[in-house]
C-alpha positions as CSV (number, residue, x, y, z in Angstrom):
1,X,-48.5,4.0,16.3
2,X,-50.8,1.2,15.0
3,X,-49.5,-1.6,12.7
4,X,-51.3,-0.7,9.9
5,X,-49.2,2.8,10.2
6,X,-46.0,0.7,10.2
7,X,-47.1,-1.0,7.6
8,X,-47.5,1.9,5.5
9,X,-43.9,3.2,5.7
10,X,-41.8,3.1,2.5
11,X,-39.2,0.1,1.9
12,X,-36.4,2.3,2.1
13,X,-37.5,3.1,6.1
14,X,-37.6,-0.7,6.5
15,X,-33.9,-0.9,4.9
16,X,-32.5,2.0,7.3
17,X,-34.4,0.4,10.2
18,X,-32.6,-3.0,9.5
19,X,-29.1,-1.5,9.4
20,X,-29.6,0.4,12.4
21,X,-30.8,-2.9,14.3
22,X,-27.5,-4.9,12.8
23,X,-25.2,-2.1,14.2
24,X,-24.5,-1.2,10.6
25,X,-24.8,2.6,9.4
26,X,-27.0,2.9,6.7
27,X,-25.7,4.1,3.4
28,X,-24.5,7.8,3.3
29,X,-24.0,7.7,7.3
30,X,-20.5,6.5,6.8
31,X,-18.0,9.4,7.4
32,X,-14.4,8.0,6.2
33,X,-12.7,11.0,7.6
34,X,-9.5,10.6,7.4
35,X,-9.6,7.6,5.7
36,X,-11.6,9.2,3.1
37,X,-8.9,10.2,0.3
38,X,-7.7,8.2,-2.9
39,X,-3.8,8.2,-1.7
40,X,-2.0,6.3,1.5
41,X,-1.4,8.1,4.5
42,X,2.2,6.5,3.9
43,X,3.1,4.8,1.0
44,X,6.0,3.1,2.5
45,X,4.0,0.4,4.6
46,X,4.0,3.1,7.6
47,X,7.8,2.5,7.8
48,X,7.8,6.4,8.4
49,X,5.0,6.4,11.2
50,X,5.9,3.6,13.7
51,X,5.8,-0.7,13.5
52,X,4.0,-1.6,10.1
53,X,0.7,-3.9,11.1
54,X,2.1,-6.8,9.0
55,X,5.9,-6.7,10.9
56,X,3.4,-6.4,14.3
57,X,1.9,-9.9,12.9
58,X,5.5,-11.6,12.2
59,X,6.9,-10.6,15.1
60,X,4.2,-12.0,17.3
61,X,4.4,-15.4,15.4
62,X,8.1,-15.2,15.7
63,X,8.2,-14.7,19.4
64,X,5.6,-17.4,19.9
65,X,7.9,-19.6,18.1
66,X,11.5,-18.4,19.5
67,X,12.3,-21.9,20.8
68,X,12.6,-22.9,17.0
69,X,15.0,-20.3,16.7
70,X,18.2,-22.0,17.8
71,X,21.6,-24.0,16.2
72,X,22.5,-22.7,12.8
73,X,20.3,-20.2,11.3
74,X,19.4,-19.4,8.2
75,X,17.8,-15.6,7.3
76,X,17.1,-13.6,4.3
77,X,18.8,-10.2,3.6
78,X,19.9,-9.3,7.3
79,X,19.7,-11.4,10.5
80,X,17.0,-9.1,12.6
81,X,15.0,-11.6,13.7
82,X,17.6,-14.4,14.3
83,X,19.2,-11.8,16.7
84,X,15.7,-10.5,18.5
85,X,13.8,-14.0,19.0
86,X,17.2,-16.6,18.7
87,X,19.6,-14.9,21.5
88,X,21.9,-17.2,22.8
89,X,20.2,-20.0,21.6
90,X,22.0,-19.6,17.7
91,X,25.0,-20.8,17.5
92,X,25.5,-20.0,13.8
93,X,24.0,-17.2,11.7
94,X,24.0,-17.1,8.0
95,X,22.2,-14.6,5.5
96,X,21.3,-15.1,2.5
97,X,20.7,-12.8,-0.2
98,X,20.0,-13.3,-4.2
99,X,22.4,-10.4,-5.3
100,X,25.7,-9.5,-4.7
101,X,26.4,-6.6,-2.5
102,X,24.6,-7.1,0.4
103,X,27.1,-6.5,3.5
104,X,25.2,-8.5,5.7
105,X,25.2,-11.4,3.4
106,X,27.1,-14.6,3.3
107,X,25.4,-16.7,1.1
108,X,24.8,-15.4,-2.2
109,X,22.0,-17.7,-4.4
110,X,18.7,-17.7,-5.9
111,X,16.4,-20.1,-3.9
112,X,14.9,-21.1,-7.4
113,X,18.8,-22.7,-8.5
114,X,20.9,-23.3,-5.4
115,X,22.2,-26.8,-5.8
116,X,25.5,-25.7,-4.5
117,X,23.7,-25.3,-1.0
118,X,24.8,-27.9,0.8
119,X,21.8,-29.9,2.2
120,X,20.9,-30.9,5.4
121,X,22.3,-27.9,6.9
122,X,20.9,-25.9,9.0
123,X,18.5,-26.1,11.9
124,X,15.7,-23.1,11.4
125,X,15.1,-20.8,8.9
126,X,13.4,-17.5,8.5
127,X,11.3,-16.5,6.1
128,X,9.5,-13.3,6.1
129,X,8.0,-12.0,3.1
130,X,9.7,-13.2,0.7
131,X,8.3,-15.4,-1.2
132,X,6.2,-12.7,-3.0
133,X,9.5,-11.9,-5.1
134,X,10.2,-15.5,-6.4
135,X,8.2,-15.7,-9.4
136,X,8.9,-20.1,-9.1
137,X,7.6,-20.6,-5.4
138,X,7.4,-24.2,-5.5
139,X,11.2,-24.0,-6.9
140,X,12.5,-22.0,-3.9
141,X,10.4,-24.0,-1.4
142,X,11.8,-27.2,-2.8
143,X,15.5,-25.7,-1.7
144,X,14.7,-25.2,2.0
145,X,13.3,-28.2,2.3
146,X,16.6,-29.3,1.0
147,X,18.8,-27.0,2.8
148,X,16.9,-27.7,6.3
149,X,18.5,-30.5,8.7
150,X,15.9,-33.4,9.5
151,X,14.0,-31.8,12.4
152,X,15.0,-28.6,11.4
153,X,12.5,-26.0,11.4
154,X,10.8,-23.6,8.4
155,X,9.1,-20.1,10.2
156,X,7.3,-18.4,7.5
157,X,5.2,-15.3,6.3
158,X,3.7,-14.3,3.3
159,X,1.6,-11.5,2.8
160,X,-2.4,-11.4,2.0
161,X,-4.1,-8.3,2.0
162,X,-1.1,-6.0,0.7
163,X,0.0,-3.1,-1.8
164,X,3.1,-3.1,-3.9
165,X,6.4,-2.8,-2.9
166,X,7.6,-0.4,-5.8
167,X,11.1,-0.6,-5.3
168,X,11.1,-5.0,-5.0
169,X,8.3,-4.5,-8.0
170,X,10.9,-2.3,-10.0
171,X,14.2,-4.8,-8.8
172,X,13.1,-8.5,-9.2
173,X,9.2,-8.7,-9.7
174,X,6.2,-8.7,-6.9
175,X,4.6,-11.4,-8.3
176,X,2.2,-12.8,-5.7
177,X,0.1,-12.8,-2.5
178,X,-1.3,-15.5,-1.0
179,X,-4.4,-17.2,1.4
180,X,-4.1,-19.4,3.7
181,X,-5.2,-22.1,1.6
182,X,-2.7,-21.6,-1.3
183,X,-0.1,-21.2,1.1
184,X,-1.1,-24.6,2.2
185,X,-1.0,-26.3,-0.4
186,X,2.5,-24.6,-1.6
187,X,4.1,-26.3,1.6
188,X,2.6,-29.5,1.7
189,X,3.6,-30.1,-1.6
190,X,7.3,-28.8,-0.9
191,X,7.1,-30.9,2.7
192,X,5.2,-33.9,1.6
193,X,4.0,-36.1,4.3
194,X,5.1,-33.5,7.4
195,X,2.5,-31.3,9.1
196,X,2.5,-27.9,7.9
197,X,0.9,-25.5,10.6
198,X,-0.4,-22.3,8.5
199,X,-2.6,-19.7,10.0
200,X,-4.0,-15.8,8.9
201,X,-3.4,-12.8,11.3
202,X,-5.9,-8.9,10.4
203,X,-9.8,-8.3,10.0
204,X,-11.1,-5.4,8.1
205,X,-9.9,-2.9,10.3
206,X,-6.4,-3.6,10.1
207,X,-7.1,-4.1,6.5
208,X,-7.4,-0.4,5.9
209,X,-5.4,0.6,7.8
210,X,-2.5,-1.3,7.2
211,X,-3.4,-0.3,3.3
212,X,-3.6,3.4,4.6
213,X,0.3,3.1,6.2
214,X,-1.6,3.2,9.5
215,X,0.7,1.6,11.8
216,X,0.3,-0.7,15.4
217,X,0.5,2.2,17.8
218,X,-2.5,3.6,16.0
219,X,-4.7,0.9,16.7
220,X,-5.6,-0.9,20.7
221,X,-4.2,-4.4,20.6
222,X,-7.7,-6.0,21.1
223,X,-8.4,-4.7,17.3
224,X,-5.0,-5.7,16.0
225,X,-5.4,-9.6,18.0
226,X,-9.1,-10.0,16.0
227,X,-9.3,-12.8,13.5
228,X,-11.6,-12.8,11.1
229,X,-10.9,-15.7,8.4
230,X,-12.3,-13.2,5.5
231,X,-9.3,-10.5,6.0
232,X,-6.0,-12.1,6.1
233,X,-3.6,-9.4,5.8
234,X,-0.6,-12.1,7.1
235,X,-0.3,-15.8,6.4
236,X,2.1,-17.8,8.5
237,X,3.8,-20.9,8.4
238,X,5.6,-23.6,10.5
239,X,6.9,-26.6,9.3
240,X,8.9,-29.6,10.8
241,X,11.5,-31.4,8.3
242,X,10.8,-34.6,8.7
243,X,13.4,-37.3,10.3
244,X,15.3,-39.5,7.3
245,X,14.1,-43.4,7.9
């Protein structure tokens, strides 16, 4: 084949011949299979399948972070992760929940209006997806700064890529989801002048899937572990409380 036959080929040949050389199918070689469909495989985060993608993420900050987890404790709605990562290393566990009722609980109060909190009191606390039901973040982040002992340590997640939790929707509000950069900000202006370590966990693929209810044992761990900066499906955040002068 001479050049001048190349050169004669239609511009849509020249498109499908560039996506082939990117590794990308051209358009109408994608099959979505079963992936393909306008509803969730689950609509309850995968709850029903095996480990939800996003709880994969939290735990893996979590246990990378298990030293923090020591003292008095501080967790919302049940003390899972204070137990799993904290072992004999808490000393003290507290729950916290916004609504009476909880049996787990023993703190009842709104992180938006707790000044009967004592402050200065306890050594880590963990946050896991919370935040998205507290319509006045700055409000509720303001109070654990306040709650936290100097040198006390803040483990948090927020979610990115997400969908709606009906029943929280339905009970208090689902009001936001974050990036890394808002969630940034959020705790730097909460923790002033200390470091604030925040960081995104997913990629595309767990994306989807995790959108889908797909859950970790679905996916190898080397496609779970990718990072790509444009697909954050978890936020996370450590943050030191800094010493009193």
């Amino acid at each position: 084949m001479t050049i001048t036959e190349v050169s004669r080929w239609p511009l849509s040949v020249y498109r499908w011949l560039r996506e082939i050389w990117h590794g990308r199918p051209p358009v109408g070689w994608v099959n979505l299979g079963s992936l393909g469909r306008v509803k969730p495989i689950s609509s309850d985060f995968g709850l029903d399948r095996g480990l939800p993608i996003d709880r994969y993420y939290i735990e893996h900050f979590l246990a990378r972070h298990a030293q923090d987890i020591k003292g008095h404790v501080l967790e919302i709605k049940e003390p899972l992760y204070t137990h799993k990562f904290g072992g004999d290393r808490v000393t003290k566990s507290d729950v916290l929940h916004v609504e009476e009722g909880n049996p787990q609980a023993t703190i009842v109060a709104d992180l938006t209006k707790a000044d009967h909190l004592p402050s200065d009191t306890f050594d880590c606390i963990i946050l896991t997806q919370t935040l998205p039901f507290i319509y006045d973040v700055p409000a509720a982040l303001k109070t654990l700064h306040r709650i936290l002992k100097p040198s006390g340590v803040l483990l948090a997640t927020v979610p990115g890529i997400t969908q709606i939790s009906c029943d929280d929707m339905n009970r208090w509000g689902q009001y936001w989801s974050f990036t890394t950069l808002s969630t940034q900000r959020l705790f730097k202006e909460a923790f002033q002048e200390t470091p604030v370590q925040v960081e995104a966990q997913g990629n595309v693929l767990s994306a989807i899937a995790f959108l889908h209810g797909l859950v970790t044992e679905e996916l190898p761990q080397e496609q779970l572990n990718y990072h790509d900066p444009n697909y954050q499906v978890l936020i996370t955040a450590r943050v030191v409380k800094e010493l009193k002068p």
